[in-house]
C-alpha positions as CSV (number, residue, x, y, z in Angstrom):
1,X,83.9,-62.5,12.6
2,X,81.9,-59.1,13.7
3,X,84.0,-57.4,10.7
4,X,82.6,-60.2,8.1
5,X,78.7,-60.4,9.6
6,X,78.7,-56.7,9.3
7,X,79.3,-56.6,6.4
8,X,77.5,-59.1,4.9
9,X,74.5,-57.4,6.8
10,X,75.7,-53.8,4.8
11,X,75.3,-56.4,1.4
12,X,72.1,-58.0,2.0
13,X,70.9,-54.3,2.7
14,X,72.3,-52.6,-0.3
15,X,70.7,-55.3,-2.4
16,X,68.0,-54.8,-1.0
17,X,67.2,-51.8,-2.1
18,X,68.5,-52.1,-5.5
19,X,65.8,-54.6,-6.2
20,X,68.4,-57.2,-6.7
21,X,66.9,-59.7,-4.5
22,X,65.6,-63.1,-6.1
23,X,62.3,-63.8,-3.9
24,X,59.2,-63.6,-5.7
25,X,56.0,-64.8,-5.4
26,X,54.8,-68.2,-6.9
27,X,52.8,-67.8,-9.8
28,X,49.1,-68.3,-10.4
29,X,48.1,-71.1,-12.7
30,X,46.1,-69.9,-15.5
31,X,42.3,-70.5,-15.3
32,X,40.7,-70.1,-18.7
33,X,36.9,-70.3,-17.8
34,X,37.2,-68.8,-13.8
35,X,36.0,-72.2,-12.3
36,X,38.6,-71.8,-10.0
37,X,40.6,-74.9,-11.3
38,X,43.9,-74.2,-13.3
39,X,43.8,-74.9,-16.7
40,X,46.5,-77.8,-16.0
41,X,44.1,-79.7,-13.8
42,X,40.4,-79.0,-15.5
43,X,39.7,-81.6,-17.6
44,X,37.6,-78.6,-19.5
45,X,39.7,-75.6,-19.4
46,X,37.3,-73.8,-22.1
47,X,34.3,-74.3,-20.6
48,X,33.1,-70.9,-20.8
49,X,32.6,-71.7,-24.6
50,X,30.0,-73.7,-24.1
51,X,26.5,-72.3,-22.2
52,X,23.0,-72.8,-22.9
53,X,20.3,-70.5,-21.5
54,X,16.9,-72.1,-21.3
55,X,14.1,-69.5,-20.8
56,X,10.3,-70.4,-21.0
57,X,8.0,-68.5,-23.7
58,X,5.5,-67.6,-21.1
59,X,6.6,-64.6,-19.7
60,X,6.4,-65.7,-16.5
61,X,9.8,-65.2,-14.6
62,X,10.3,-65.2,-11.1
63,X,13.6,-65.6,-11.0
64,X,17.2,-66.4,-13.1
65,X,16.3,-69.6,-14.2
66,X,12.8,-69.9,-12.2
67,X,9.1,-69.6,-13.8
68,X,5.6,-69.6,-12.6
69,X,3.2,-71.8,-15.4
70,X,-0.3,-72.4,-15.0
71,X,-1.4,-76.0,-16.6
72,X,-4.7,-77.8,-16.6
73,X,-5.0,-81.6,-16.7
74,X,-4.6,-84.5,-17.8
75,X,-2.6,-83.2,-20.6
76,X,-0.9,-79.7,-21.4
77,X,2.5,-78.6,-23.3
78,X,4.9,-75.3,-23.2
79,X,7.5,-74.2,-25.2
80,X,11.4,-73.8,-23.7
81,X,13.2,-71.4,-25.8
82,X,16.9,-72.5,-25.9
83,X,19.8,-69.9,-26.8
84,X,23.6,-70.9,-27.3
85,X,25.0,-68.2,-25.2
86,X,28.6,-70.0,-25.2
87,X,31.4,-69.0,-27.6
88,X,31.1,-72.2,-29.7
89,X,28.6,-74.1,-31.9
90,X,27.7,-77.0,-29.5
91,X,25.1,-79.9,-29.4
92,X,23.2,-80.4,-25.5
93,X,21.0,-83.1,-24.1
94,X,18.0,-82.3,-22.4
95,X,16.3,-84.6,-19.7
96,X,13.6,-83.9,-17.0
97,X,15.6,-83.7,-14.1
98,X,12.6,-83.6,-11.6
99,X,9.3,-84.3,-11.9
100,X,6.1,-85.1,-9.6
101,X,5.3,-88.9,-8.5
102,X,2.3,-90.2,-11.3
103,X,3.1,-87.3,-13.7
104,X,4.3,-88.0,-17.0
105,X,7.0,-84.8,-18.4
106,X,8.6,-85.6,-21.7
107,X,10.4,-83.4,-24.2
108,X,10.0,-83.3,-27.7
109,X,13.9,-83.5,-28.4
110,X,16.5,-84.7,-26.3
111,X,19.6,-83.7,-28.1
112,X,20.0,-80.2,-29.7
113,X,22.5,-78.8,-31.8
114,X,22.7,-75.0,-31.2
115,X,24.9,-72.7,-33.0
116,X,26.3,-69.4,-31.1
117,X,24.1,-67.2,-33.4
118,X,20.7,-69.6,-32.9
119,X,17.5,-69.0,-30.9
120,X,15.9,-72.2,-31.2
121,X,12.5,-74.1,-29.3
122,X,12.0,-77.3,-27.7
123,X,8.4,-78.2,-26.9
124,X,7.4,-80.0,-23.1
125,X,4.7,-82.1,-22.8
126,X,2.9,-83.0,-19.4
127,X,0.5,-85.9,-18.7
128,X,-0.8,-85.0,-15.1
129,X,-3.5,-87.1,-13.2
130,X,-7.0,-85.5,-13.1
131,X,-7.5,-85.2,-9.8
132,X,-4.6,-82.7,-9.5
133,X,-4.9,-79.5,-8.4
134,X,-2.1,-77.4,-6.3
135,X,1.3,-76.0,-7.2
136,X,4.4,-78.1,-7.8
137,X,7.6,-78.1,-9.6
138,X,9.1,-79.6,-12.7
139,X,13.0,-79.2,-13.7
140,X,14.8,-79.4,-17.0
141,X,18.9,-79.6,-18.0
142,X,20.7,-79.3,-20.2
143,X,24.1,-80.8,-20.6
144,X,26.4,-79.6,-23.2
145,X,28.7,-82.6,-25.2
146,X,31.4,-80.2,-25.8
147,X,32.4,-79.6,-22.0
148,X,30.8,-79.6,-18.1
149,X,27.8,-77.4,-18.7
150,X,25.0,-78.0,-16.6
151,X,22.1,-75.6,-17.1
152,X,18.6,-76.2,-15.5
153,X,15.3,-74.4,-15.8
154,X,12.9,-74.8,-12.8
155,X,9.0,-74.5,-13.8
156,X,6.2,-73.7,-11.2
157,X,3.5,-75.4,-12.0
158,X,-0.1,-74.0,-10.7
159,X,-2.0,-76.6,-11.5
160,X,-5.7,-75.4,-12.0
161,X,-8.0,-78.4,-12.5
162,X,-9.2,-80.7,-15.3
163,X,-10.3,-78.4,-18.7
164,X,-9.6,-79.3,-22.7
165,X,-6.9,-77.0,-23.9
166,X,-5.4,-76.5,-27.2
167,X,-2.8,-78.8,-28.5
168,X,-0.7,-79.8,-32.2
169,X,-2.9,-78.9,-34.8
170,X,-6.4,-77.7,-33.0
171,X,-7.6,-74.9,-35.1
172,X,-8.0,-72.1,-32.8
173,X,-9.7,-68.0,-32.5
174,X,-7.0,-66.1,-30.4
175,X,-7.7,-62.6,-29.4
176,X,-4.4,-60.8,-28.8
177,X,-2.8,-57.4,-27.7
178,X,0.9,-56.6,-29.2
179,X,3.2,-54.1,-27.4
180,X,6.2,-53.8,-27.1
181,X,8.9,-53.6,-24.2
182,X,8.1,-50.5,-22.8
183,X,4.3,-50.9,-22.5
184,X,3.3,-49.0,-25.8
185,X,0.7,-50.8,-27.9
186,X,1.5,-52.3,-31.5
187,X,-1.2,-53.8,-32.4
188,X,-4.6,-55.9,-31.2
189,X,-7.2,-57.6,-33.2
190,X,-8.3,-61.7,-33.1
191,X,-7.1,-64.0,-35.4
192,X,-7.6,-67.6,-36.6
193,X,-4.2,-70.1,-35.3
194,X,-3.4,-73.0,-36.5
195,X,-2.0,-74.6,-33.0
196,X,1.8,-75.5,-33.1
197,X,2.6,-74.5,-36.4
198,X,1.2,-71.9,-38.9
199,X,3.1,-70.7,-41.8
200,X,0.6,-67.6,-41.5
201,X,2.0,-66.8,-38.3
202,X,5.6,-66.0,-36.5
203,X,6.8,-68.9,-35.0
204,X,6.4,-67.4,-31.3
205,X,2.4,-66.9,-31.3
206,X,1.2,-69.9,-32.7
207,X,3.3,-71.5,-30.2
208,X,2.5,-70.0,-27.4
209,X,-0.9,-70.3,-27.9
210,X,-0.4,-74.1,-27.3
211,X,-1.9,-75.7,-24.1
212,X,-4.9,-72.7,-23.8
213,X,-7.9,-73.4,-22.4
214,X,-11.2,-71.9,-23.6
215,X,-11.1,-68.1,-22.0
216,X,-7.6,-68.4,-20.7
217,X,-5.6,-66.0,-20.9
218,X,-1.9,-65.1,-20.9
219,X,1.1,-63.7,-22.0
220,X,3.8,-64.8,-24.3
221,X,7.8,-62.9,-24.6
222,X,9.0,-63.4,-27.9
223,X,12.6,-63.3,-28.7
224,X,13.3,-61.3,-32.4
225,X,14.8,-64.7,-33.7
226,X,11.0,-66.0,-32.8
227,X,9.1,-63.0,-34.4
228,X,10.5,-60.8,-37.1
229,X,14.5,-61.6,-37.1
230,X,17.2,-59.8,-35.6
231,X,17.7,-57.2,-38.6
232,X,15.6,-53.7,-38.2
233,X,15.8,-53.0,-42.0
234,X,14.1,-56.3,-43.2
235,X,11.0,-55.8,-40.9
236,X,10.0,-53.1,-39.0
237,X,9.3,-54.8,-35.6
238,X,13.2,-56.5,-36.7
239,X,15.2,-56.5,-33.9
240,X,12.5,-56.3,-31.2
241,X,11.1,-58.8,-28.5
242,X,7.4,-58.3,-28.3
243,X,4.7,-58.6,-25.8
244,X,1.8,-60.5,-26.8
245,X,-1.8,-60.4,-24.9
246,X,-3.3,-63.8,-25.3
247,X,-7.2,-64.5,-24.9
248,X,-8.6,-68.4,-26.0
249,X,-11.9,-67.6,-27.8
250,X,-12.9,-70.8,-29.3
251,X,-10.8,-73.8,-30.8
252,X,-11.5,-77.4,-32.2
């Protein structure tokens, strides 16, 4: 019996070292999108094909995700710019997730259809009580229909006081300063604004101009897809995301 376990023991080791030995390690279920559920038991395997990254025109940011607005009451508006940064075209709902007791937050779409390649806009509207003044806080998601995305985009609202700004269609006198990234002036001058939508204009200033006040000022971040396009050849500003200056003069 010593003769046998011996060598046995002798076997086992010479195996061993041959790398003959069937132990292995279990293997680790694929997970596609690194949500830290396998693909076998995620009900959205993919779902780092669909993402939507909601930014706010003001250039504002605090934080991923997080800006600091200033509005006047009763009634003021922004612009959410909304990018498809997912691998597929998708469509996503929007809804006010949170919002202050006696205020009134609505978005001019609820349902978006974004393609990988768009930069798009969706306009908020808030109806705030007059008597308002102080800072609070206003959220927005986005869910996409294609899998479990949940994106939100938390505004800080510095509420100043009751003052006429200007909304759709006011016919505004906006004195501006372009520059670009680094600091380096483009361009400056004032210039008449049709409010919320001026063929005259890029898309990004008449919209950001929306919800002013007389003597406000600001500043605006517009995305290329905004402004000039994404291409460098077709426009010389092409490609670029510009800083824009923003002073209310006047508007009706």
């Amino acid at each position: 019996m010593r003769i046998i376990l011996k060598c046995a023991c002798v076997l086992f080791i010479i195996l061993l070292a041959c790398g003959c030995t069937s132990v292995e390690k279990p293997k680790k279920e694929k997970d596609s999108d690194n949500d830290g559920v396998p693909d076998s038991k995620d009900p959205f395997p993919d779902a780092k094909n669909w993402w939507v990254n909601l930014t706010f025109l003001d250039d504002t940011k605090i934080s991923e995700g997080v800006y600091e607005i200033v509005l006047n009451t009763p009634n003021d508006e922004g612009v959410i710019i909304v990018e498809n940064s997912g691998m597929l075209n998708d469509t996503f709902l929007f809804n006010i997730d949170f919002c202050p007791n006696g205020w009134s937050v609505d978005l001019e779409k609820t349902e978006m259809s974004v393609s990988t390649t768009d930069v798009l806009w969706n306009k908020i509207f808030f109806k705030i009580p007059t008597e308002t003044k102080g800072n609070y806080e206003v959220k927005v998601n986005a869910t996409s229909k294609g899998g479990n995305v949940y994106s939100v985009l938390t505004l800080r609202c510095n509420v100043k006081g009751s003052a006429s700004v200007a909304l759709d269609g006011a016919q505004a006198i906006v004195k501006y300063v372009l520059t670009d990234t680094s600091g380096n002036e483009i361009d400056s001058g004032r210039i008449p604004v049709k409010v919320g939508n001026d063929p005259n204009l890029i898309e990004g200033f008449y919209l950001g101009v929306a919800g002013m006040a007389r003597n406000e000022q600001k500043r605006i971040r517009v995305p290329p897809e905004l402004a000039y396009g994404t291409d460098p050849e077709a426009h010389e500003l092409g490609g670029q995301v510009l800083i824009f200056d923003l002073t209310m003069i006047y508007f009706v």
